[in-house]
C-alpha atoms as one frame of an Amber mdcrd trajectory, in Angstrom:
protein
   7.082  18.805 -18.566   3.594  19.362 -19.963   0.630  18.097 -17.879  -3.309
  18.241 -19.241  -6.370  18.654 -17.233  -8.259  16.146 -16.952 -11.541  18.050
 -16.468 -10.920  20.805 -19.361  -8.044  19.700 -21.715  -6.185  22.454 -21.219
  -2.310  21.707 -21.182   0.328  24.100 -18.728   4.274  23.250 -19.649   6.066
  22.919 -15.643   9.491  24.435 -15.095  11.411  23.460 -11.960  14.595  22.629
 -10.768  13.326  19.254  -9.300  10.507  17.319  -9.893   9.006  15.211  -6.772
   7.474  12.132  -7.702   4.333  11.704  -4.690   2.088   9.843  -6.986   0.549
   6.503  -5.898   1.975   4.474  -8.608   4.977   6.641  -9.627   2.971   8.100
 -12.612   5.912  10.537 -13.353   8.829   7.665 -13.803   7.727   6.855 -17.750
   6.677  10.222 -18.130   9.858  11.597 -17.557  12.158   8.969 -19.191  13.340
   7.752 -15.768  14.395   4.407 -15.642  12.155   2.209 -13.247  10.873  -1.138
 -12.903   7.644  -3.041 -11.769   6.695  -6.403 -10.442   8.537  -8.988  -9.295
  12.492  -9.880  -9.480  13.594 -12.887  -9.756  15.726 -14.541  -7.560  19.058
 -14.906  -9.815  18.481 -10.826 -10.232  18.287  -9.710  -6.302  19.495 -13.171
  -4.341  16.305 -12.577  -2.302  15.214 -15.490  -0.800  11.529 -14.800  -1.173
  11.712 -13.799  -4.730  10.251 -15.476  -7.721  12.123 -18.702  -8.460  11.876
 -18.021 -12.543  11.866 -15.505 -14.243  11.223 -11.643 -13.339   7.765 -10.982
 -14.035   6.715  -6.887 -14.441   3.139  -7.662 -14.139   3.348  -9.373 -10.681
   1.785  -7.166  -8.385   0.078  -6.815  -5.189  -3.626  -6.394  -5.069  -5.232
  -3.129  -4.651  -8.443  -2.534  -2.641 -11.406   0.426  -3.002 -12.029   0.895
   0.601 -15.297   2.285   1.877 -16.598   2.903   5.833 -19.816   1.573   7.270
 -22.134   1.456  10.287 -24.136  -0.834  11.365 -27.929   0.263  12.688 -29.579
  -3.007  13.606 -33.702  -2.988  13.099 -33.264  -0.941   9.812 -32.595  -1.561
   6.057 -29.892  -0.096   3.927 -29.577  -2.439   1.370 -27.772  -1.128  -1.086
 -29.089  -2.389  -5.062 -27.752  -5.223  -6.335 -24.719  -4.742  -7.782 -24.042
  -5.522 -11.749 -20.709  -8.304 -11.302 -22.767  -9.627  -7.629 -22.958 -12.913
  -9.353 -19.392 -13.053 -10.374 -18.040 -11.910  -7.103 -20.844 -14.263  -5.130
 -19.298 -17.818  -7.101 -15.482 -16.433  -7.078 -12.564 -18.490  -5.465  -9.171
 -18.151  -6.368  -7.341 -21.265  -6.419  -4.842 -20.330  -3.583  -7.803 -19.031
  -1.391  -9.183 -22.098   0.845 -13.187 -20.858   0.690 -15.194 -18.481  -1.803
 -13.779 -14.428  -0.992 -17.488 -13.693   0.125 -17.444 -15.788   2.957 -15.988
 -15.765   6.486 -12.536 -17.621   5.650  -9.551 -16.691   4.929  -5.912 -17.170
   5.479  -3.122 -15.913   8.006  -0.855 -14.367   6.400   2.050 -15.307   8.195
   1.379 -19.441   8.132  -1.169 -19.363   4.787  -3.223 -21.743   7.364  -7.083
 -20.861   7.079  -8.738 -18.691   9.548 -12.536 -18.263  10.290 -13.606 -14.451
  10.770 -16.892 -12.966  11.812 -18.056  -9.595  11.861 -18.757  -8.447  15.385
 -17.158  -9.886  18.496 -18.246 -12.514  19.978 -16.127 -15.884  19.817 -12.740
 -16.171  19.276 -13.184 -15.730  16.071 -11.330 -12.444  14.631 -14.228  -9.816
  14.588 -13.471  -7.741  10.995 -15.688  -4.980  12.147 -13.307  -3.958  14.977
 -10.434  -4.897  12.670 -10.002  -1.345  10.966 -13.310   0.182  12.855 -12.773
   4.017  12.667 -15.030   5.265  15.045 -16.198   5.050  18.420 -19.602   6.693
  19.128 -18.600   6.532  22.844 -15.820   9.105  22.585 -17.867  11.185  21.199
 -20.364  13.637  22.619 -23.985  11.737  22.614 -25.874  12.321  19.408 -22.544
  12.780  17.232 -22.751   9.134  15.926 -25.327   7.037  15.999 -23.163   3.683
  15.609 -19.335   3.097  15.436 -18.266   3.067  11.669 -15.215   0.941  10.278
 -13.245   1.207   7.190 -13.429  -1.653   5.204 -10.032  -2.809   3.860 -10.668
  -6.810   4.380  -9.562 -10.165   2.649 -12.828 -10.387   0.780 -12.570  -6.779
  -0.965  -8.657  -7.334  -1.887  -8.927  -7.357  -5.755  -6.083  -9.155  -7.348
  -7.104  -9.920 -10.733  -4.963  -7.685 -12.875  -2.727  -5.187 -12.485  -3.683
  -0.810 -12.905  -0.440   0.017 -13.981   1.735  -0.825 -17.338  -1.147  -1.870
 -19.112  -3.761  -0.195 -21.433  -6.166   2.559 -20.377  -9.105   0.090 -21.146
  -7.405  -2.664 -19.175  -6.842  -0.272 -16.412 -10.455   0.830 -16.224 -11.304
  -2.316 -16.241  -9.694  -3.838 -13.461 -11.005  -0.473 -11.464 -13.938  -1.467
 -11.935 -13.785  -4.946 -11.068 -12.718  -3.604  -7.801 -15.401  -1.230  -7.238
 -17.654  -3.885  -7.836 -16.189  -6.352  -5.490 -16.450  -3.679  -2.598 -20.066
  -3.328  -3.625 -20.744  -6.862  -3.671 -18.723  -7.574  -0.008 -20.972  -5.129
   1.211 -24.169  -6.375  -0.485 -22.990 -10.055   0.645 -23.084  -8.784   3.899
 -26.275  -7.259   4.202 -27.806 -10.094   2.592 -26.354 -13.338   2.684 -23.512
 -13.517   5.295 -24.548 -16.488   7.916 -24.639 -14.840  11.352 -23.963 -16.601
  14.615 -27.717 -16.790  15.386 -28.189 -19.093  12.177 -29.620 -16.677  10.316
 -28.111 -14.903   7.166 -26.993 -10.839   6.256 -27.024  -7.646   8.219 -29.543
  -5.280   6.520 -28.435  -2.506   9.451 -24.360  -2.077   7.676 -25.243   1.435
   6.035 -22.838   2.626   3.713 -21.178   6.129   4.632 -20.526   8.422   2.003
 -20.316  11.011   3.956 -17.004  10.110   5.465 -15.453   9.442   2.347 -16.455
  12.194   0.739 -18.191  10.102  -2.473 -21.146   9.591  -3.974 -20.892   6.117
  -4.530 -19.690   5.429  -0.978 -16.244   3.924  -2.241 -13.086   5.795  -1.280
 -11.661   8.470  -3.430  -9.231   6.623  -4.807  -7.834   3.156  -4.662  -5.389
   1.823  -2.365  -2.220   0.809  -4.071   0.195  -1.147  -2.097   2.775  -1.352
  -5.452   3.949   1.198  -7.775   6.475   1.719 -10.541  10.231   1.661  -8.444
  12.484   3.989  -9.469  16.056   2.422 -10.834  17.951   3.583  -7.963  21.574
   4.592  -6.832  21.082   2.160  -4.187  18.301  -0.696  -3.997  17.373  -2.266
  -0.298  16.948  -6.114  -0.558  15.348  -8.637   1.824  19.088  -9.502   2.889
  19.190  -5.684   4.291  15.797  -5.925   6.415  14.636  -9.467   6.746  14.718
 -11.114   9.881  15.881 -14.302   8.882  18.652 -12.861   6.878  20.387 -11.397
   9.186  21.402 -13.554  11.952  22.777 -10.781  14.144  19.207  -9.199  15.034
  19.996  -6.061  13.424  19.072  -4.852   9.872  21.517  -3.175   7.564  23.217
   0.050   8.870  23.205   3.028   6.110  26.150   5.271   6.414  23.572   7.798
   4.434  20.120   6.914   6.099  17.534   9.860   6.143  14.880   8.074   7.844
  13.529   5.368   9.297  10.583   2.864   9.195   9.383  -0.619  10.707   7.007
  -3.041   9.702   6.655  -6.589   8.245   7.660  -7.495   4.794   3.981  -7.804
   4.141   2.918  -8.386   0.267  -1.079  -9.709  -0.484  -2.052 -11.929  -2.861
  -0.762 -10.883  -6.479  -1.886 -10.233  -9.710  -0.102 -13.831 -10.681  -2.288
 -15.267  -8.675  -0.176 -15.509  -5.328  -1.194 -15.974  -2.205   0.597 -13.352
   0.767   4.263 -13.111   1.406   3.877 -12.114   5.525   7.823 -12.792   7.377
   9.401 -10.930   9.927  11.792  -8.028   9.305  13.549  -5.778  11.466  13.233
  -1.966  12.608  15.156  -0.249   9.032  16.537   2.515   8.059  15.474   4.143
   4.510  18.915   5.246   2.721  19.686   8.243   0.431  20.591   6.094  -2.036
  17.254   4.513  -2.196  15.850   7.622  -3.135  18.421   8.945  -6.696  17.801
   7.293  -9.618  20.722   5.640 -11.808  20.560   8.442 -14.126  18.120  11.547
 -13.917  19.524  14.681 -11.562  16.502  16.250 -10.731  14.142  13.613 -10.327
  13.078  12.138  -6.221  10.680   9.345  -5.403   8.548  10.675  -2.716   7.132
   7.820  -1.912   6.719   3.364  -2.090   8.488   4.724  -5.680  11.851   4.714
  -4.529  14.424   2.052  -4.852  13.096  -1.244  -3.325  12.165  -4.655  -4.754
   8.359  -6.299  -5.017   9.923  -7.853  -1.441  11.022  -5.124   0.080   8.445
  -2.966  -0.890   6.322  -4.761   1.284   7.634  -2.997   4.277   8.843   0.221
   2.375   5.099   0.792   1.541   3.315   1.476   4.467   2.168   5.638   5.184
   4.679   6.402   7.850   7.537   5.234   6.125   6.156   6.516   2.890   5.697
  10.177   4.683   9.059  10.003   5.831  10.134   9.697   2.402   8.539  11.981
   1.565  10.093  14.532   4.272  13.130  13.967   2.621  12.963  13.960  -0.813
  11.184  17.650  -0.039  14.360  18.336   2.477  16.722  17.117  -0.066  15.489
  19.421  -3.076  15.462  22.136  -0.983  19.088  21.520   0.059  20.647  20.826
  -3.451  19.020  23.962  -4.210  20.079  25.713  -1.778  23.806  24.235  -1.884
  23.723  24.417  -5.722  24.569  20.514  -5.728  22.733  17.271  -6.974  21.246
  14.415  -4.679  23.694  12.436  -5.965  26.625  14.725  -4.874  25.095  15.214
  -1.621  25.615  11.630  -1.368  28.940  10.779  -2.465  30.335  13.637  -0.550
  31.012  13.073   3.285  30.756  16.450   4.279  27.765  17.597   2.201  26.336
  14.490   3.703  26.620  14.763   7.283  25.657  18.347   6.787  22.154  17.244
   5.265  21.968  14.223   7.761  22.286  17.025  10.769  19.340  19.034   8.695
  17.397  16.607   8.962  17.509  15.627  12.822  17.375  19.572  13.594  13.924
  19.384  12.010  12.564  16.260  13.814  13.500  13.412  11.260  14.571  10.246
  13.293  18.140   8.355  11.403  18.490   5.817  13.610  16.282   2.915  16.039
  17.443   2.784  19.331  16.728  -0.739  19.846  16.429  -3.181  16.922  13.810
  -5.894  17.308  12.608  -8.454  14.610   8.583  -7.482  14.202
């Protein structure tokens, strides 16, 4: 494979016995001719009762978000400049979304009923600052922070207009952008125009922290994508494996060839087709070798939300812990086939070979079954 630099041009050609695919939107799957696919299924291709009732559509995504972390000083002014798409972003409502996205409203997920947020507590409204807050000056020796911070990954800077992925470079820059300047424009919102309980409007005191993302512009280092490209894979988990109203017995699915495990909703945000959240309950799951071989290619692993799930199921295949233990084993994995002198896919199809890398695994820490099963 030949990479380029993007800082100097220069190309290097890689040589390697397996190639591990960790990138955040499964950049090496074209690249290397490996069969994948993107979007959303349709419901006459996966029976998935939450898929799209037409046809397939690649292009249906989840929103991505450019998260940034903030503290709040009150009495001072860090106002940030106005940013360039503020009056875009200010007028915006998406027809699924029951208020503008700058404003206090939103939805719950799980019901799409509207819900009223605010930013500090102090009702019963659902304070956003303590939502993802990040730091707590009090556990801290005095003087460290002057304020607790929070990382803002909220409704209002979810940016669902277009897609990053299997469309041009321009397009792609484009919708970066876009989400940039939403951020920008939540935060300006804030400091300026966001009605507070006491009747009056904005919070001049939010400071931007650049510092703890490591930016100059304050924004995160990189977007967060909750949907990449999905490998083509051996074996593909479907919302009849892990959803809680699939599977009547309480239990998900139970694979012979798990190498990990994971729990969380089947949790997708608003889409690129202009969808509003897919939130329903799943059960504690296990993440199956299969998941992780593609149809085809021998020396090719996902390493991450790039294995072999659908836009459903990727909604609770996506999440860091279950993408790190992924991870673990696609790295475990390579290392045994090397090791062995075998491919991933005869690790799997072999009983022995795979109870011998199953017992690898646990030795090193890597949990293959729940205990208990619970619908979250």
């Amino acid at each position: 494979m030949t990479v380029r630099c993007l800082r100097t041009g220069d190309r290097t050609v890689l040589t390697a016995p397996y190639v591990i695919d960790a990138t955040e939107c499964g950049d090496v799957l074209p690249l290397a001719g490996v069969e994948y696919v993107t979007g959303a299924e349709s419901r006459s291709q996966t029976g998935e009762p939450h898929a799209l009732d037409g046809a397939a559509d690649p292009l249906d995504m989840q929103g991505f978000t450019y998260c940034f972390a903030m503290d709040y000083l009150p009495g001072e002014d860090y106002t940030i400049a106005m940013p360039a798409q503020y009056s875009f972003w200010r007028n915006y409502r998406a027809d699924f979304w029951p208020d503008k996205q700058l404003s206090w409203t939103g939805v719950r997920p799980s019901t799409l009923e509207p819900v009223t947020y605010e930013l500090f507590p102090g009702t019963e409204r659902y304070s956003l600052f303590h939502y993802r807050q990040i730091v707590d000056k009090t556990h801290f020796a005095e003087g460290t922070y002057r304020s607790h911070a929070t990382l803002v990954n909220w409704p209002q800077n979810d940016y669902w207009l277009g897609p990053v992925i299997e469309v041009s470079e321009e397009e792609c820059r484009r919708h970066l952008e876009g989400a940039k300047q939403l951020s920008l424009s939540l935060l300006y919102w804030l400091q300026t125009e966001a009605p507070r309980p006491d009747g009056g409007q904005g919070y001049p005191g939010l400071r931007l922290r650049p510092d703890i993302v490591g930016t100059e512009d304050g924004l995160a280092m990189y977007p967060y994508i909750r949907e990449s490209r999905r490998i083509r894979a051996e074996f593909t988990v479907l919302e009849q494996h892990v959803g809680a109203d699939c599977r009547p017995g309480g239990q998900a699915a139970a694979f012979h060839d798990s190498v990990g495990i994971g729990a969380y909703r089947i949790d997708l945000h608003p889409s690129t087709a202009g969808r509003n959240y897919i939130d329903i309950s799943s059960l504690p799951f296990q993440i199956p070798l299969g998941s992780l071989i593609p149809i085809r290619v021998e020396n090719l692993l996902p390493a991450c939300k790039n294995l072999g799930v659908t836009h459903i199921t990727n909604g609770c295949y996506r999440l860091h812990p279950v993408e790190w233990n992924i991870g673990e084993a696609a790295g475990a994995l390579a290392a045994y086939c090397i090791d062995k002198r075998l491919s991933p896919r005869a690790v799997r199809g072999n009983a022995q070979q795979l109870s011998a890398f199953q017992s690898l695994l646990a030795r090193e820490g890597v949990e293959l079954a729940w205990p208990s099963m619970h619908a979250i």
